[in-house]
SEGUTI-916317 format. One record per atom (N, C-alpha, C, O): residue in three letters; atom name; y, z, x. Coordinates in nm, 4 decimals. Layout:
BEGIN
{ala, CA, {Y, Z, X}}
...
END
This chain:
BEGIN
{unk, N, {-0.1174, 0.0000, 0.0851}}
{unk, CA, {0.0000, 0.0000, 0.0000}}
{unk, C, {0.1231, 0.0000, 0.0892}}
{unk, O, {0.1276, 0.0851, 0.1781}}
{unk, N, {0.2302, -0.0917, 0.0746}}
{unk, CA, {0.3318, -0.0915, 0.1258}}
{unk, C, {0.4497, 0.0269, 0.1163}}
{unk, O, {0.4656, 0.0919, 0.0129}}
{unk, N, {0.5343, 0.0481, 0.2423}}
{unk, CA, {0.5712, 0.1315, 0.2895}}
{unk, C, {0.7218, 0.1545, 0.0799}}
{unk, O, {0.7453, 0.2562, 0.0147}}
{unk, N, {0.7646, 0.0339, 0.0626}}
{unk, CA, {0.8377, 0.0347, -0.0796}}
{unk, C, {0.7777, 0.0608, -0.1549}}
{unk, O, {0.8187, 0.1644, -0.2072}}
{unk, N, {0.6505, 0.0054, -0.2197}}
{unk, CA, {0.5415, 0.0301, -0.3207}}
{unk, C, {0.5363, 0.1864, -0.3234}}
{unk, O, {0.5581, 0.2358, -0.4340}}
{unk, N, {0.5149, 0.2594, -0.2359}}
{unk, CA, {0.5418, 0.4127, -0.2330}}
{unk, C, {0.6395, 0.4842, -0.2749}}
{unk, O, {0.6352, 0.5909, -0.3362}}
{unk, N, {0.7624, 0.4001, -0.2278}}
{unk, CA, {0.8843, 0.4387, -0.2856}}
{unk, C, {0.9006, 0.4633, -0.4154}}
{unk, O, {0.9345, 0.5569, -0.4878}}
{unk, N, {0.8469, 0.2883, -0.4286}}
{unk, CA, {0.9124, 0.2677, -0.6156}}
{unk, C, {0.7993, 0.2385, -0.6963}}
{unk, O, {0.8065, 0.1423, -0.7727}}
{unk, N, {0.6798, 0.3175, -0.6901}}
{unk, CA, {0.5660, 0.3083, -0.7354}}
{unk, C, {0.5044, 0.1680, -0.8142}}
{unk, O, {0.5478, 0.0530, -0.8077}}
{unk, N, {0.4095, 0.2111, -0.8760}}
{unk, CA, {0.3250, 0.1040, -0.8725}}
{unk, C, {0.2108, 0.0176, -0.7666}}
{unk, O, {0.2360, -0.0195, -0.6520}}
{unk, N, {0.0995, 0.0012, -0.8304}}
{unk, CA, {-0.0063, -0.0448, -0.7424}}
{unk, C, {-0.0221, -0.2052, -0.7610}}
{unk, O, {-0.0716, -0.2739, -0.6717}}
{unk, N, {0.0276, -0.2644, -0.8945}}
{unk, CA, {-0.0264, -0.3831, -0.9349}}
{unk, C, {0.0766, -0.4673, -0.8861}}
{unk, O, {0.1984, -0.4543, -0.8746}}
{unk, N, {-0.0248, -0.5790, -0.8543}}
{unk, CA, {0.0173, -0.6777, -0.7693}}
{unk, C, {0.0905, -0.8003, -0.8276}}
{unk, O, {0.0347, -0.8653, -0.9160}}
{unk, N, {0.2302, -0.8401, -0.7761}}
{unk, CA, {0.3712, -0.8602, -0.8487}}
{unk, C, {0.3554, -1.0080, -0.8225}}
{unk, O, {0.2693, -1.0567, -0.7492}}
{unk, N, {0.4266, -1.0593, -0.8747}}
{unk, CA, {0.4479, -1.2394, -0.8556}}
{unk, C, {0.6062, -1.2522, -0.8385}}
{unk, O, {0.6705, -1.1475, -0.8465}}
{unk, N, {0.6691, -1.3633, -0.8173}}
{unk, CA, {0.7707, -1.3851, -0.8335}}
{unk, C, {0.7948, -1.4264, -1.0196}}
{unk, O, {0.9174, -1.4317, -1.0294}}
{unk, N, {0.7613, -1.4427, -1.0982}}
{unk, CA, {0.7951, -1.4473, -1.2373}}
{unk, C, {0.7966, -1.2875, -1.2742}}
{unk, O, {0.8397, -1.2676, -1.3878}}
{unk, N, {0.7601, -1.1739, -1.2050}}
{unk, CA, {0.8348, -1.0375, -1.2652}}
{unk, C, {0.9586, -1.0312, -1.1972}}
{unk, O, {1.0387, -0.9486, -1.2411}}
{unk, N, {0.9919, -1.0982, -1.1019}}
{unk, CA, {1.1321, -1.0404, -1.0695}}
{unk, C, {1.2554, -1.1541, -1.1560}}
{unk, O, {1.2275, -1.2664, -1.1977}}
{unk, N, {1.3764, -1.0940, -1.1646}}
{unk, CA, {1.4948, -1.1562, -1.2396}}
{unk, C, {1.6061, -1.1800, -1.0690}}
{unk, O, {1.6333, -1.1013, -0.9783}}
{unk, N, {1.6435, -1.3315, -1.0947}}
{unk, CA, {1.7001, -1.2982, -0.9927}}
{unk, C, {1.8687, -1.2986, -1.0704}}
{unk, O, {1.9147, -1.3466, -1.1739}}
{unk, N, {1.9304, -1.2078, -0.9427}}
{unk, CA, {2.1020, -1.1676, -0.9562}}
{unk, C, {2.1879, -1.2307, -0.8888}}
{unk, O, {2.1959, -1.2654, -0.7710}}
{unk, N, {2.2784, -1.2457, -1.0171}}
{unk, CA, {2.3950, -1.3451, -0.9573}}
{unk, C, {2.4864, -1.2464, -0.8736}}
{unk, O, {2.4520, -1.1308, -0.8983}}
{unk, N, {2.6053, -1.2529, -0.7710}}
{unk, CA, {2.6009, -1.1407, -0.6999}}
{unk, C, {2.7391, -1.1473, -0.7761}}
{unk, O, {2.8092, -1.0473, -0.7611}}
{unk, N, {2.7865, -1.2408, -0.8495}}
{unk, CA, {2.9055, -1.2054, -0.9454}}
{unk, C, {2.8820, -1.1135, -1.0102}}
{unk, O, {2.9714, -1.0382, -1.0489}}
{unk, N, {2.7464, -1.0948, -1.0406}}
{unk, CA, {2.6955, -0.9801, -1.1482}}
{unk, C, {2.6887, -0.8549, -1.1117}}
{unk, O, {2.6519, -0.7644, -1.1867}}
{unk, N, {2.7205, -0.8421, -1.0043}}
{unk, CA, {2.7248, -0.7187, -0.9162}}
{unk, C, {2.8807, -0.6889, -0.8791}}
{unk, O, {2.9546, -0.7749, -0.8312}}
{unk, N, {2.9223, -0.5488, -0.9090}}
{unk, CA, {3.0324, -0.4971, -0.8832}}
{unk, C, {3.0799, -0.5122, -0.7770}}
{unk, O, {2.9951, -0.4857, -0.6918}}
{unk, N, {3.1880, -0.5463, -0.7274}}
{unk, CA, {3.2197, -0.5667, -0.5907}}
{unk, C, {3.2417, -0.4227, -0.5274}}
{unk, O, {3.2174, -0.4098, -0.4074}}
{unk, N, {3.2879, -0.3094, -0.6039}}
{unk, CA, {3.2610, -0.1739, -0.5417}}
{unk, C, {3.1763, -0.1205, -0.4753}}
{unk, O, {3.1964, -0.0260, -0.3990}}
{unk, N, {2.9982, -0.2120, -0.5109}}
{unk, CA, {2.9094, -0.1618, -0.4538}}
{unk, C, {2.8835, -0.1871, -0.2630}}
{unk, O, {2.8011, -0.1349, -0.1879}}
{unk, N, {2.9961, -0.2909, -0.2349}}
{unk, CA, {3.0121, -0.2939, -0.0733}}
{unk, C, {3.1055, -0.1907, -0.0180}}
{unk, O, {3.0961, -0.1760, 0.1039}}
{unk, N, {3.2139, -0.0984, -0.0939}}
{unk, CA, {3.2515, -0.0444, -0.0582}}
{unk, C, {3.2369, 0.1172, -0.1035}}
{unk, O, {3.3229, 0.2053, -0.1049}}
{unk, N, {3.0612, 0.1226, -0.1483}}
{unk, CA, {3.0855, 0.2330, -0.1317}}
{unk, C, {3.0734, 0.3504, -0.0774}}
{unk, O, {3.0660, 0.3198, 0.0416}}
{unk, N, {3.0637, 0.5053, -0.0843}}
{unk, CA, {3.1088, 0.5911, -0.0450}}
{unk, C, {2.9722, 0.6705, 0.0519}}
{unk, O, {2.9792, 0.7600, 0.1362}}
{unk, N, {2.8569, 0.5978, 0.0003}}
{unk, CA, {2.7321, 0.6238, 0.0220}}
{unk, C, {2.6456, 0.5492, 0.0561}}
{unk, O, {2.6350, 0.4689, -0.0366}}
{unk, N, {2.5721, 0.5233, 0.1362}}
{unk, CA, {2.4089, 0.4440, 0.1364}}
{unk, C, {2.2911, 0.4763, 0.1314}}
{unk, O, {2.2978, 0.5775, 0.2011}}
{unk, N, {2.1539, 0.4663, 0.0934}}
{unk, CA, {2.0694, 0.4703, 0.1388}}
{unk, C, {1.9848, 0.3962, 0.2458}}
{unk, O, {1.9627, 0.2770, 0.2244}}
{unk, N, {1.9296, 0.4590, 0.3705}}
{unk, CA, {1.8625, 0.3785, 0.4256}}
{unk, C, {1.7149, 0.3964, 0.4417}}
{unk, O, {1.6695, 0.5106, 0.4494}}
{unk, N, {1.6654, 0.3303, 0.4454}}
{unk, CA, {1.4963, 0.3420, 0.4563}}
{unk, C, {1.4578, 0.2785, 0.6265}}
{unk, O, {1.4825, 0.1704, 0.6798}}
{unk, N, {1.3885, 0.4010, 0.6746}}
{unk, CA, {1.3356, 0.3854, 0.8467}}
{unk, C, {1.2279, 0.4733, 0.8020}}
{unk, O, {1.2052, 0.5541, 0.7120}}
{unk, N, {1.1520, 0.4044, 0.9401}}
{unk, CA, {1.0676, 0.4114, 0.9821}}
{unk, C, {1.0749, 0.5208, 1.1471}}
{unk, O, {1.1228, 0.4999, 1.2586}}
{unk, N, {1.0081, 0.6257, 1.0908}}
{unk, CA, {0.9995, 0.7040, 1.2191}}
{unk, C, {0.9175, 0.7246, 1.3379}}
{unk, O, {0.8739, 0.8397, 1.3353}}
{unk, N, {0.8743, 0.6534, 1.4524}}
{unk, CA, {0.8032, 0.6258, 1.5528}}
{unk, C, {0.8211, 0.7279, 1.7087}}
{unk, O, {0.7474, 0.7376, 1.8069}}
{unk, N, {0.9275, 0.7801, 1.6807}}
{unk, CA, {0.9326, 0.8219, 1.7997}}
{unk, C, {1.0345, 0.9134, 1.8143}}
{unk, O, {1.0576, 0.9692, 1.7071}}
{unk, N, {1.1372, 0.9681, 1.9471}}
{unk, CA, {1.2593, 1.0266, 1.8923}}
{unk, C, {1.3879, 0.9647, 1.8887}}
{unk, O, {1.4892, 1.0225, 1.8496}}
{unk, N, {1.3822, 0.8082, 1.9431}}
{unk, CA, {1.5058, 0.7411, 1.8835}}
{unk, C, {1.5033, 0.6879, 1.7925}}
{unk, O, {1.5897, 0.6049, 1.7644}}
{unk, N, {1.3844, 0.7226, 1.7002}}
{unk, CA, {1.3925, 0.6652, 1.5323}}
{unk, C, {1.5159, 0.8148, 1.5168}}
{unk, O, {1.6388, 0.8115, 1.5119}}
{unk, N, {1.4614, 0.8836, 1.5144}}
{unk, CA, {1.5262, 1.0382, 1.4887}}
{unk, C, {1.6560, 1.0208, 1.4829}}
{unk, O, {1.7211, 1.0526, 1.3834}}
{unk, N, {1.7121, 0.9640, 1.5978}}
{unk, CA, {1.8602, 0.9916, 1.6158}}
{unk, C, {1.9388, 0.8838, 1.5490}}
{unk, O, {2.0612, 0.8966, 1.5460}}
{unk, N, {1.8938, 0.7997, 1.5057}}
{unk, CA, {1.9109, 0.6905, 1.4000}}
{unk, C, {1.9575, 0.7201, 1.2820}}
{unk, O, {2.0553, 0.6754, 1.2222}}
{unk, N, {1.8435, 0.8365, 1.2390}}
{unk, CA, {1.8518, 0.8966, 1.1118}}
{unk, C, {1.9829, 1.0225, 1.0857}}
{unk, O, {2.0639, 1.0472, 0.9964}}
{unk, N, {1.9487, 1.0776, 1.2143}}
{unk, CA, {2.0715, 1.1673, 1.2122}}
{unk, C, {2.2142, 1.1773, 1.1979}}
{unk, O, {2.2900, 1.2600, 1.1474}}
{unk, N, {2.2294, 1.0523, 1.2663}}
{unk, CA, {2.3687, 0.9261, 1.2301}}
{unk, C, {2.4361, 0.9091, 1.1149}}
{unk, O, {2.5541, 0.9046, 1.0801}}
{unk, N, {2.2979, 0.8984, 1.0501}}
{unk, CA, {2.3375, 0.7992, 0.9384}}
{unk, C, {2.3395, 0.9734, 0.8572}}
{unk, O, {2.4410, 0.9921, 0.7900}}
{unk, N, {2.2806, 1.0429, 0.8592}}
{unk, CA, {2.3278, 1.1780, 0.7558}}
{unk, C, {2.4469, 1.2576, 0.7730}}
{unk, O, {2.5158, 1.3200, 0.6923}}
{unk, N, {2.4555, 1.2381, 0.9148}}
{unk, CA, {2.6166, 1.3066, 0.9677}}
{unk, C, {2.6868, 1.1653, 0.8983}}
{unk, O, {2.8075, 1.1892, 0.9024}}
{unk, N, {2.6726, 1.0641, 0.8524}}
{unk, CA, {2.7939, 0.9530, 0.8086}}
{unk, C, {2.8088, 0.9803, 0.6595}}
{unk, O, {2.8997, 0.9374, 0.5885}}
{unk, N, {2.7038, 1.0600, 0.6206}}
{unk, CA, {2.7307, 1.0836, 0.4592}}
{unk, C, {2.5992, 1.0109, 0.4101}}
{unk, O, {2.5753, 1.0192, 0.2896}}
{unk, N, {2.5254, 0.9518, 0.4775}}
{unk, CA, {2.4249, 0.8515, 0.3758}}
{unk, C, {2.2920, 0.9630, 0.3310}}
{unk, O, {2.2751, 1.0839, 0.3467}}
{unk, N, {2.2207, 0.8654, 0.2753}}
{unk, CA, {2.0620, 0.9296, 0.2410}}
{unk, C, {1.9936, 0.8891, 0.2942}}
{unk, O, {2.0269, 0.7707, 0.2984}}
{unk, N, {1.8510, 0.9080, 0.3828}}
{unk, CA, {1.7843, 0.8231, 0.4446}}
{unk, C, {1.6299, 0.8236, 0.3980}}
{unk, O, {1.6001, 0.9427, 0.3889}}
{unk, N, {1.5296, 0.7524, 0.3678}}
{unk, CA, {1.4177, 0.7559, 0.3110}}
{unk, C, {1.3161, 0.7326, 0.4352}}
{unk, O, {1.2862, 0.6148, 0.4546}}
{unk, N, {1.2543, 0.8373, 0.5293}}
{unk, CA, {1.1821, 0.7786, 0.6068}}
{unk, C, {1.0698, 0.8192, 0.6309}}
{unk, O, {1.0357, 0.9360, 0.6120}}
{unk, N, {0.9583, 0.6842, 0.6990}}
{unk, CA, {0.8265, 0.6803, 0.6674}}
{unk, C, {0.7601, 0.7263, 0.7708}}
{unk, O, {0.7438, 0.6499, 0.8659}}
{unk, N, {0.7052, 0.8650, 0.7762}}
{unk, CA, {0.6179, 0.9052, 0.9153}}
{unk, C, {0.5093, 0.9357, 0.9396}}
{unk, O, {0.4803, 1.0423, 0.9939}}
{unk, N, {0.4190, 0.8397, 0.9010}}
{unk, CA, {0.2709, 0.7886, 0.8971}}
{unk, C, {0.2614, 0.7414, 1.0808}}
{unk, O, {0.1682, 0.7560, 1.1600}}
{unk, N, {0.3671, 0.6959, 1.0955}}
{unk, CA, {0.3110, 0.6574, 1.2800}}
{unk, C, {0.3088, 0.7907, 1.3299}}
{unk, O, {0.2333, 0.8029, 1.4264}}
{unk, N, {0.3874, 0.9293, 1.2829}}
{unk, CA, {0.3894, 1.0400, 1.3889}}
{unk, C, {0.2865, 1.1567, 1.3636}}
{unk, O, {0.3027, 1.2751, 1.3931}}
{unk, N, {0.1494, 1.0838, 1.2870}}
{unk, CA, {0.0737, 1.1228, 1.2201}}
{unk, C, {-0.0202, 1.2403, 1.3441}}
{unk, O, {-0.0361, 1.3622, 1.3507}}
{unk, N, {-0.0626, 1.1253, 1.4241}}
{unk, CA, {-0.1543, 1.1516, 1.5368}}
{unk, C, {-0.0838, 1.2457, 1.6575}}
{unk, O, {-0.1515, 1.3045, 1.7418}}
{unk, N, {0.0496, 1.2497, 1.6524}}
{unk, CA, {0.1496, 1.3362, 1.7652}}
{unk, C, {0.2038, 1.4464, 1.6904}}
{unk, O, {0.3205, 1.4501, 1.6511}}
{unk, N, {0.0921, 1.5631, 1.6652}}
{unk, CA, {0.1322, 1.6727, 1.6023}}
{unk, C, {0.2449, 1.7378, 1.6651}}
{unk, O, {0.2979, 1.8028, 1.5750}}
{unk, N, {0.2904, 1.7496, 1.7411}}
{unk, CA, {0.3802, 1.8614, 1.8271}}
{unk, C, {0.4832, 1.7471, 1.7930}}
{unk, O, {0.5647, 1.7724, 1.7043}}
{unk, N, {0.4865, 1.6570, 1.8379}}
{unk, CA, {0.5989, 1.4980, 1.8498}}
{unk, C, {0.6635, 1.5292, 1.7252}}
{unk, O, {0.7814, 1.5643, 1.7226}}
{unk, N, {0.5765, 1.5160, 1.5976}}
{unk, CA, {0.6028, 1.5518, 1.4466}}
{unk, C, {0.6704, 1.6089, 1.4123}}
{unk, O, {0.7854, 1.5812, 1.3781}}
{unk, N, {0.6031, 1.7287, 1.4120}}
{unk, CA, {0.6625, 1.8984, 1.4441}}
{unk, C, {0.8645, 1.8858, 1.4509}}
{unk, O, {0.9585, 1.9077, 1.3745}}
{unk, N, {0.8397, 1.8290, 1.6171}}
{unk, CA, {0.9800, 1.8571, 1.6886}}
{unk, C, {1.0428, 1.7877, 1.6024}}
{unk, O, {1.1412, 1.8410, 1.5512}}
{unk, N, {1.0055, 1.6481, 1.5602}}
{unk, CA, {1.1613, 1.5459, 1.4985}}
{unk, C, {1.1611, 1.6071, 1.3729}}
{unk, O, {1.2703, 1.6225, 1.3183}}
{unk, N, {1.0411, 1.6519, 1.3062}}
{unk, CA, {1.0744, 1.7258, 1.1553}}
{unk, C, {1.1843, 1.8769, 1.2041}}
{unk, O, {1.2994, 1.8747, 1.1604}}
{unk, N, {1.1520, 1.9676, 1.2696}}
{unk, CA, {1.2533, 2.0429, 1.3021}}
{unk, C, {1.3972, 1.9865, 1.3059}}
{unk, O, {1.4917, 2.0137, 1.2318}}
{unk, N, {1.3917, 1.9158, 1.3927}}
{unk, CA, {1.5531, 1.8091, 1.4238}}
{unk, C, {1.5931, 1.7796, 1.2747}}
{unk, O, {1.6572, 1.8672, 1.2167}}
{unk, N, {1.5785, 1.7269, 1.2439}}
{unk, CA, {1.5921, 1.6738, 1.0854}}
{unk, C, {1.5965, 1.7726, 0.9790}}
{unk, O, {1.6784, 1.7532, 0.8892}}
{unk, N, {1.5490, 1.8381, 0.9759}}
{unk, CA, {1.5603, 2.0014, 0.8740}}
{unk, C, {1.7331, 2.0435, 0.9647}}
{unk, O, {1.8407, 2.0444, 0.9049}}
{unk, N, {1.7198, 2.0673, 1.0818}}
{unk, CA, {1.8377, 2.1152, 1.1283}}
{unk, C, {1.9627, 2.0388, 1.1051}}
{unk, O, {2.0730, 2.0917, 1.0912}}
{unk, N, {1.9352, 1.8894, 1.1013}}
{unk, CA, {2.0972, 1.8073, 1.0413}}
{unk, C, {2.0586, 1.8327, 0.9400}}
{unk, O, {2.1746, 1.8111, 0.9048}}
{unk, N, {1.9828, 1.8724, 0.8038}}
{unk, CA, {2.0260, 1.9173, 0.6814}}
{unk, C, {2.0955, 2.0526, 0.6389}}
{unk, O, {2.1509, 2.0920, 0.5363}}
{unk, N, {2.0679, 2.1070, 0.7649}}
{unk, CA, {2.1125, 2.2527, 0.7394}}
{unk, C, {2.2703, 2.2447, 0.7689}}
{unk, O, {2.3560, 2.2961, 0.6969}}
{unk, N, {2.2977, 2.1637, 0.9000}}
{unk, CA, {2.4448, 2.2196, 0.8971}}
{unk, C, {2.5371, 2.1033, 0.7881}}
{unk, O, {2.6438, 2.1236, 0.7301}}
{unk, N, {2.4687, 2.0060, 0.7884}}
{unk, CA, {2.5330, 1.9126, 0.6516}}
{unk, C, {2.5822, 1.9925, 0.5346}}
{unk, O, {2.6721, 1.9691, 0.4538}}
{unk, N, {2.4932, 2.1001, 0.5481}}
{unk, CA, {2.4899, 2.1843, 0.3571}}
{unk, C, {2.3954, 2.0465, 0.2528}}
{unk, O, {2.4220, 2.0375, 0.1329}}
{unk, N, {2.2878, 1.9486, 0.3185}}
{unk, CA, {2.2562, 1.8527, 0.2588}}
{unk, C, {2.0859, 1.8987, 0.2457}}
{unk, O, {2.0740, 2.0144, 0.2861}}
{unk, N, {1.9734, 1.8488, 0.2077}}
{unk, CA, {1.8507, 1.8478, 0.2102}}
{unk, C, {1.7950, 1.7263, 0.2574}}
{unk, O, {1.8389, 1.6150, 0.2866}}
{unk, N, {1.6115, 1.8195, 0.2544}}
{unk, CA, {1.5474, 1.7369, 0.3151}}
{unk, C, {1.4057, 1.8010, 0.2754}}
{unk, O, {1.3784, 1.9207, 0.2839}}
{unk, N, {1.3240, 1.7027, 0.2322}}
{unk, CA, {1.1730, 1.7216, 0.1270}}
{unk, C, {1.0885, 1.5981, 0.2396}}
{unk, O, {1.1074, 1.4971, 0.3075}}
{unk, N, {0.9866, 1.6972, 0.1958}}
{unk, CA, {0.8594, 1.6182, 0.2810}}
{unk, C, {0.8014, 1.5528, 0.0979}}
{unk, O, {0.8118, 1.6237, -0.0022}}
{unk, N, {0.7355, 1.3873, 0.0956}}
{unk, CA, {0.7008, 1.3684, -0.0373}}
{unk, C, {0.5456, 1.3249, 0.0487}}
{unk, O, {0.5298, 1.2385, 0.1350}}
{unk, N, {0.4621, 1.4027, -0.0005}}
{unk, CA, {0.3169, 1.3760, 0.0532}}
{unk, C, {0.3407, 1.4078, 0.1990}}
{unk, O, {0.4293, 1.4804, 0.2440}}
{unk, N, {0.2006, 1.3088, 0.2993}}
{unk, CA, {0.2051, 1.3149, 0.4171}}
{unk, C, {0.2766, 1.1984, 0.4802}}
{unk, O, {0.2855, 1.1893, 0.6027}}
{unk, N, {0.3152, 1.1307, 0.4179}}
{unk, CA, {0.4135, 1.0021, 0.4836}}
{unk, C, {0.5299, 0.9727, 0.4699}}
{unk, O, {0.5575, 0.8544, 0.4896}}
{unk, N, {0.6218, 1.0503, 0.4384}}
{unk, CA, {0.7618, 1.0188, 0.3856}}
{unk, C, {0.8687, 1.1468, 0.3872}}
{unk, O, {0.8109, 1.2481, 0.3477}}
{unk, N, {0.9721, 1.1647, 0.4127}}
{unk, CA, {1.0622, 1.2454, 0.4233}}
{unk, C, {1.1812, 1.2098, 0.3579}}
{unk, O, {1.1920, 1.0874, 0.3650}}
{unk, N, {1.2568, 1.2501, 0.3095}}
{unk, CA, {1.4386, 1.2067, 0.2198}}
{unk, C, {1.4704, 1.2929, 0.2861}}
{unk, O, {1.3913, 1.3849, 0.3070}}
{unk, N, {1.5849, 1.2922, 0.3364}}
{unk, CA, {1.7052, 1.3734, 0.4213}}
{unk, C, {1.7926, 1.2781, 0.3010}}
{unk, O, {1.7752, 1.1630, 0.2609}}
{unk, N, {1.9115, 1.4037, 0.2594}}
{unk, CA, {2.0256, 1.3807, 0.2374}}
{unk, C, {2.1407, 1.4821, 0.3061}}
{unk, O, {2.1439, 1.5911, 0.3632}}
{unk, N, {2.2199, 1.3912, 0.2698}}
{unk, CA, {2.3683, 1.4744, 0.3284}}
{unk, C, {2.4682, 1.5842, 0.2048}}
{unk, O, {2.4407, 1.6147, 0.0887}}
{unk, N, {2.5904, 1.6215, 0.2931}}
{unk, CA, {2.6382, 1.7452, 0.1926}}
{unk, C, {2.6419, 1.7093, 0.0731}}
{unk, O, {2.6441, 1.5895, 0.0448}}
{unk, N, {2.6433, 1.8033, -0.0184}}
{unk, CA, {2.6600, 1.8221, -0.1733}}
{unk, C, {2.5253, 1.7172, -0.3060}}
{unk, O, {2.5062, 1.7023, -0.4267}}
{unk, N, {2.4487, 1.6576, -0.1257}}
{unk, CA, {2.3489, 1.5905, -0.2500}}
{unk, C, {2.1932, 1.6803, -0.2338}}
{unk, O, {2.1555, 1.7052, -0.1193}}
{unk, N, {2.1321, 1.7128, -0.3186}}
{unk, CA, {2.0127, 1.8117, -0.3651}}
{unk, C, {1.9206, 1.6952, -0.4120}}
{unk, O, {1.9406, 1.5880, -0.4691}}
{unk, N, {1.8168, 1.7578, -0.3665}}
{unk, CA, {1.6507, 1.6850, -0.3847}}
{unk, C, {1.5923, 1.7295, -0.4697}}
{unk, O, {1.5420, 1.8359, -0.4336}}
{unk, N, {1.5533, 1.6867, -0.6435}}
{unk, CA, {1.4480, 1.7776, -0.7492}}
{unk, C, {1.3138, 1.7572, -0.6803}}
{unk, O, {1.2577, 1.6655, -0.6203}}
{unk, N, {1.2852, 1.8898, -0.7170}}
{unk, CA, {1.1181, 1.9066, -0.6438}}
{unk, C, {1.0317, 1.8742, -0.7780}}
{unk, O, {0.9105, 1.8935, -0.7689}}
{unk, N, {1.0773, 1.8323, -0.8869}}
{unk, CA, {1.0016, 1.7905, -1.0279}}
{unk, C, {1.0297, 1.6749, -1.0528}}
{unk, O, {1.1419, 1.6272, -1.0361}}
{unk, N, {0.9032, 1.5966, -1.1088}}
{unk, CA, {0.9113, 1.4413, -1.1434}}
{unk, C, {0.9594, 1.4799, -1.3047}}
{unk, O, {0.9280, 1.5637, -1.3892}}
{unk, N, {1.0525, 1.3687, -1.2931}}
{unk, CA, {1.1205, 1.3267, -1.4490}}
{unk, C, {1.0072, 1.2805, -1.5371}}
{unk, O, {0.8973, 1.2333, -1.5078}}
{unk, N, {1.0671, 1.3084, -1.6596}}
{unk, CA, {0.9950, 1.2927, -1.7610}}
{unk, C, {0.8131, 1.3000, -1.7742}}
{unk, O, {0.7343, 1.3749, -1.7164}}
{unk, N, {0.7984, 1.2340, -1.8342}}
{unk, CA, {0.6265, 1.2042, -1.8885}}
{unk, C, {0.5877, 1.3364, -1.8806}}
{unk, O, {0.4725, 1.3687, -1.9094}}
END
């Protein structure tokens, strides 16, 4: 299962006739300027780390996948420490979702530990 498929669930296998494509007129032009991003990385090592850290000290959210730092328990360990610690002085969070994935956000944004609805 792909590293998005995890993200944005679902297992069944998509064609191009489920997707709609967007005109980018159709899209707010605010959305280039705004105040926030999300980024999605991939964590391999410790200059994935400092990548991520960047981008949470800049205000963003980052979605990242750490299935490679599976086998380097201590390696793990350390960049998950690092990363708990830029959430702490942000005043932002940071959730482990299973064994492959981490969300770090920055100040004033909070992580629900409960799935919506159903």
């Amino acid at each position: 299962m792909g590293f998005m498929n995890k993200i944005l669930g679902g297992t069944q296998s998509r064609s191009t006739e489920d997707y709609v494509e967007l005109d980018l007129d159709d899209v707010s032009e605010s959305a280039s300027e705004a105040a926030m991003a999300v980024h999605i990385a991939e964590i391999d090592g410790q200059a994935s780390a400092i990548d991520i850290k960047d981008a949470v000290y800049d205000g963003d959210v980052v979605i990242a996948d750490i299935t490679r730092l599976r086998t380097k328990d201590s390696t793990a360990e350390h960049i998950i420490d690092e990363l708990r610690q830029v959430a702490q002085e942000v005043d932002g969070d940071i959730v482990q979702k299973g064994d492959d994935q981490i969300i770090i956000t920055p100040t004033g944004i909070r992580i629900g530990r409960e799935k919506l609805g159903r």
